[in-house]
C-alpha positions in Angstrom: 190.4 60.0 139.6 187.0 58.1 139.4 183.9 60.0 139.1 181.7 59.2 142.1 178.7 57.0 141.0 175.0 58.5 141.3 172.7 57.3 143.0 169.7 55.5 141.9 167.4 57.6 143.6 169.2 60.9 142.7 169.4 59.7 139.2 165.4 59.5 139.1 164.8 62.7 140.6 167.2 64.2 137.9 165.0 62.8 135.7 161.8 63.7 137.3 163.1 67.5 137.6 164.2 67.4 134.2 160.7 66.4 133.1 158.8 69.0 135.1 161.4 71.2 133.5 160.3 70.3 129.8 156.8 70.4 130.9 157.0 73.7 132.3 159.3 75.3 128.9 156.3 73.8 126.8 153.7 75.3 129.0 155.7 78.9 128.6 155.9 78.1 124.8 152.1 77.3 125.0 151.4 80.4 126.8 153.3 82.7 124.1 151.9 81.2 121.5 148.2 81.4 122.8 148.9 85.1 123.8 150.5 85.7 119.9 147.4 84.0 118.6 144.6 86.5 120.7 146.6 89.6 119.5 146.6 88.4 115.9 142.5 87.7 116.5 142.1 90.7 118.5 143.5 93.0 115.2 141.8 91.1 113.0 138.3 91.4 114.8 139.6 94.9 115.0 140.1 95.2 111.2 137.0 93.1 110.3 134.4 95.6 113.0 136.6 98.5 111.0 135.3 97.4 107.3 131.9 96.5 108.7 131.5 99.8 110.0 132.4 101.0 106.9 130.6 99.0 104.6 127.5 99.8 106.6 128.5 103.6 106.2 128.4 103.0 102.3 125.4 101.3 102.3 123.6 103.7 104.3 124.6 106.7 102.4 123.6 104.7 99.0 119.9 103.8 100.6 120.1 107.9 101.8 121.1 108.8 97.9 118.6 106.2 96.6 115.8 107.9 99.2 116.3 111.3 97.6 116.6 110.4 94.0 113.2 108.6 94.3 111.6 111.6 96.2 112.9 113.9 93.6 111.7 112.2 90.7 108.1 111.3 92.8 107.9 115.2 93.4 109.1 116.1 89.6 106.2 113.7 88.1 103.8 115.2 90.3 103.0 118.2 87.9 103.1 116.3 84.4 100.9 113.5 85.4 98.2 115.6 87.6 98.2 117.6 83.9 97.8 114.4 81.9 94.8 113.9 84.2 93.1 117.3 83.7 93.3 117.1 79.9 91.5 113.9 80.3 88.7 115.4 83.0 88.5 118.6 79.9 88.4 116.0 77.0 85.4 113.9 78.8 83.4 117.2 80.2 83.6 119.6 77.1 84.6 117.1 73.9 82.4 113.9 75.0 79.8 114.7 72.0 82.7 114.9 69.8 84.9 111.7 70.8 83.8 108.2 69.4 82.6 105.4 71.7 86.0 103.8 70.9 88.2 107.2 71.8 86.0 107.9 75.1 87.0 104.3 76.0 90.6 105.2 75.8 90.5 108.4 77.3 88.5 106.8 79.9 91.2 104.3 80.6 93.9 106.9 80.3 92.2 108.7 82.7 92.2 106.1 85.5 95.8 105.3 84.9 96.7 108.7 85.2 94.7 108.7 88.5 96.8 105.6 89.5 100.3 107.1 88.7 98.9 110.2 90.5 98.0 107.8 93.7 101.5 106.2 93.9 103.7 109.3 93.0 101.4 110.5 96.3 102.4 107.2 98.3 106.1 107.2 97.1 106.3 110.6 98.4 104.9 110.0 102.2 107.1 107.0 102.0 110.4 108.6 101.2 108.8 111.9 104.1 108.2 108.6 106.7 111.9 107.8 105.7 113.5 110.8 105.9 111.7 113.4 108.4 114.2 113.4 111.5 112.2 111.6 114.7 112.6 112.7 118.4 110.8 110.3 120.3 108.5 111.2 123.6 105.4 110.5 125.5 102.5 110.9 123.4 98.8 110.5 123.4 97.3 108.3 121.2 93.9 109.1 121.8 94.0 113.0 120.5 95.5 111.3 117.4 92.6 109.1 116.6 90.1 112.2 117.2 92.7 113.9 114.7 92.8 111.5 111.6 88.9 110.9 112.2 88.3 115.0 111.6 89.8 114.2 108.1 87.9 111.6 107.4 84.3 111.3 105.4 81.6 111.0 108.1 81.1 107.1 106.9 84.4 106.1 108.5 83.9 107.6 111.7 80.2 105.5 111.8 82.5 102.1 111.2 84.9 103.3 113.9 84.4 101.6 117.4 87.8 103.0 119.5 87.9 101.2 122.9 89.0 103.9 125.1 91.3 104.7 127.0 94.7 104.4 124.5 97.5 103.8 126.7 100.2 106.4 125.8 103.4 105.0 124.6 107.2 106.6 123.7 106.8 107.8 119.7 106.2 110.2 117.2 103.1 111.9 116.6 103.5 112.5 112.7 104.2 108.9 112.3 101.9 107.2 114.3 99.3 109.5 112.7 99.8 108.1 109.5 100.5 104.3 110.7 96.8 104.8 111.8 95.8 106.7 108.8 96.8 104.0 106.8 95.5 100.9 109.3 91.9 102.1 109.3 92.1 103.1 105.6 92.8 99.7 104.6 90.2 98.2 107.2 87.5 100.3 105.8 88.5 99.3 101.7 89.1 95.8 101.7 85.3 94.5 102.5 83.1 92.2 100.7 81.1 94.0 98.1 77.9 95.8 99.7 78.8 94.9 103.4 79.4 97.2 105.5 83.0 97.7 107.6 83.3 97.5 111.3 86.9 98.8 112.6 87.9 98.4 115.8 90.7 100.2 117.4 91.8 99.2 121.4 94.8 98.7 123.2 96.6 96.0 125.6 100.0 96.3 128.0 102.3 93.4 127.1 106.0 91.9 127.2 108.6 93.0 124.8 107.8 91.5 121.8 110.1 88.3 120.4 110.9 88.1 117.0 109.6 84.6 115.0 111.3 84.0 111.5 109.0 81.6 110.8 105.4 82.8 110.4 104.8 85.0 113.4 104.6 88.7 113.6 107.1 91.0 111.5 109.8 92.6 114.4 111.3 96.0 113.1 114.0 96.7 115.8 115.6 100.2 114.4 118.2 102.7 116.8 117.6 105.8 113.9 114.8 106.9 116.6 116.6 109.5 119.1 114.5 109.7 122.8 114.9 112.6 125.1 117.4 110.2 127.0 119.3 109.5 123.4 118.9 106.7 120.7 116.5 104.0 121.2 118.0 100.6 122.4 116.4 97.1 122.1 113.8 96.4 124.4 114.6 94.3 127.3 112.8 91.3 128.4 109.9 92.2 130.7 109.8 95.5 129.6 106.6 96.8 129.1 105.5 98.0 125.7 102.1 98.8 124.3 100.4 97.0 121.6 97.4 98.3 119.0 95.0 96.2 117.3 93.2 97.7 114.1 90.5 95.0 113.5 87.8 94.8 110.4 85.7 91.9 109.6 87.0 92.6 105.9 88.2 90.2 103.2 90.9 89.1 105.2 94.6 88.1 103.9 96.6 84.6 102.7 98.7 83.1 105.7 101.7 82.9 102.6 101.6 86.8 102.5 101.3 88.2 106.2 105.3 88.9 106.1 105.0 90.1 101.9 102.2 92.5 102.5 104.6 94.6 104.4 107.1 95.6 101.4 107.0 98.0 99.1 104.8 97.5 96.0 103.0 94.3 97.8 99.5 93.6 98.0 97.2 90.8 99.9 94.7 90.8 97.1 95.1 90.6 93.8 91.2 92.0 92.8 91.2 94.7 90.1 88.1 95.4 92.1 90.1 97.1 94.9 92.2 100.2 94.2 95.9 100.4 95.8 99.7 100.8 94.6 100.9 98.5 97.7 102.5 101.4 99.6 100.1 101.7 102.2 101.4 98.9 104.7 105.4 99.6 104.0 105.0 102.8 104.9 103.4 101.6 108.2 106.2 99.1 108.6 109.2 102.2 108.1 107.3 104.2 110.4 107.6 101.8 113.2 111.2 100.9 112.0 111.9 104.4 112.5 110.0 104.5 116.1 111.9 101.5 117.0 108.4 99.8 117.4 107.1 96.2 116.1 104.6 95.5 113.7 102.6 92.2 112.4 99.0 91.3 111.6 96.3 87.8 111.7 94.3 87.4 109.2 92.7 84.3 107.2 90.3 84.7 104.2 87.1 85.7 104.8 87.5 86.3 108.6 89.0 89.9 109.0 92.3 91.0 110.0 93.8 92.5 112.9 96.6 94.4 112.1 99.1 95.3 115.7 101.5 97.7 115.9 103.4 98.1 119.9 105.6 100.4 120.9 106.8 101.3 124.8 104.6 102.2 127.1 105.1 105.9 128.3 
């Protein structure tokens, strides 16, 4: 019996079905695949955030180790060296008529590096306290901090002082921002041209979040160690409004090349033998306002000042 005969038109919508057919199996093949494919990325983001996490762990329990070996050993050479310097104070008071012009020149120099070692043992200690003292952040007033650090201070910085008042309060930490200042207007009143006389000036402006700039802008410390009343501190949002400090002196002033190096540990702006410093000063302003979650930076060019400015969030 014959088979009957298909139709031309039935034959091309066989076709046509049996091409939406393939199109639709490689669609579903597609889609499996695509789905296998965002698991297998999925676990291995998963797996990748996992060793991160734990790699950051390590790290930060090596920096935390490091931290305390090198306040140990700051605190342990506190008592040998401050003794190396009071045999030297006893040799040049009670033996000077006895030492020759060639051992008072030693002892004199082993006296002033004795002085120096005692300075940075000092510095490596308030920078491994900055580093280490837990921080709550809150309201606080910078104004009664100012009068604070300038009750500590010889009467010939508070007479170079100018402090545009009022200080807008911001979110920090007392402790902290006490010796950010400390350290700002200590600086200012140093580095001056020999037998001029410094003039600090200390105010205080509301602005925008500050951006970062890798190129040669202001240093950004963005840190969430800082804890608030409302819980750790988050990066600013834009608009928000934060607080920003200027300490300003008509000083030496500092190389554009070092604005960003000044801030590190054992870095200095001048090279001068003829002014004293071990290079702590300014990193342990820039962990302080890592720790606050605050921003840091200065402007400076030889032989016009700097203005050093820190900014935190306005209370």
């Amino acid at each position: 019996m014959a088979r009957p005969a298909i139709a031309t038109g039935e034959s091309d919508l066989l076709k046509t079905l049996g091409q939406y057919l393939a199109t639709a199996l490689d669609r579903e093949n597609a889609s499996r695949q695509l789905q296998i494919a965002k698991e297998q990325l999925s676990n291995h983001a998963c797996l990748l955030e996992k060793r991160v996490e734990e790699r950051t762990s390590q790290l930060q329990q090596s920096v935390a180790e490091l931290e305390t070996f090198s306040y140990t050993l700051a605190h342990d050479l506190k008592a040998p060296i401050r003794g190396m310097t009071g045999y030297c104070s006893i040799l040049l008071e009670e033996f000077v008529n006895e030492l020759s012009p060639k051992a008072s020149l030693i002892v004199n120099k082993l006296a002033r590096t004795s002085r120096l070692m005692e300075t940075l043992v000092k510095d490596l200690l308030a920078f491994s306290k900055v580093s280490q003292q837990q921080v709550v952040l809150s309201q606080t007033e910078v104004d009664p901090i100012i009068e604070e650090l300038l009750a500590l201070r010889p009467a010939e910085v508070k007479h170079a002082l100018t402090v545009i008042r009022p200080l807008h309060p911001v979110i920090g930490h007392k402790e902290l921002l006490l010796q950010v200042f400390a350290n700002l207007i200590d600086n200012a009143y140093k580095f001056v041209e020999a037998k001029s006389s410094p003039k600090i000036t200390i105010r205080s402006e509301v602005v925008p979040v500050v951006a970062p700039n890798t190129r040669s802008g202001p240093l950004l410390f963005n840190s969430s160690e800082a804890k608030s009343p409302q819980g750790p501190a988050k990066p600013a949002e834009e608009g928000t409004k934060h607080i920003r400090f200027w300490v300003i002196d008509q000083g030496i002033g500092i190389p554009r090349d070092v604005h960003q190096k000044i801030f590190g540990i054992f870095e200095r702006g001048v090279s001068s033998p003829f002014y004293e410093g071990t290079g702590m000063g300014l990193a342990i302003v820039a962990r302080a306002m890592q720790r606050m979650g605050g921003t840091c930076g200065v402007e400076s060019e030889p032989g016009k000042g700097s203005r050093f400015w820190i900014v935190l969030p306005a209370a």
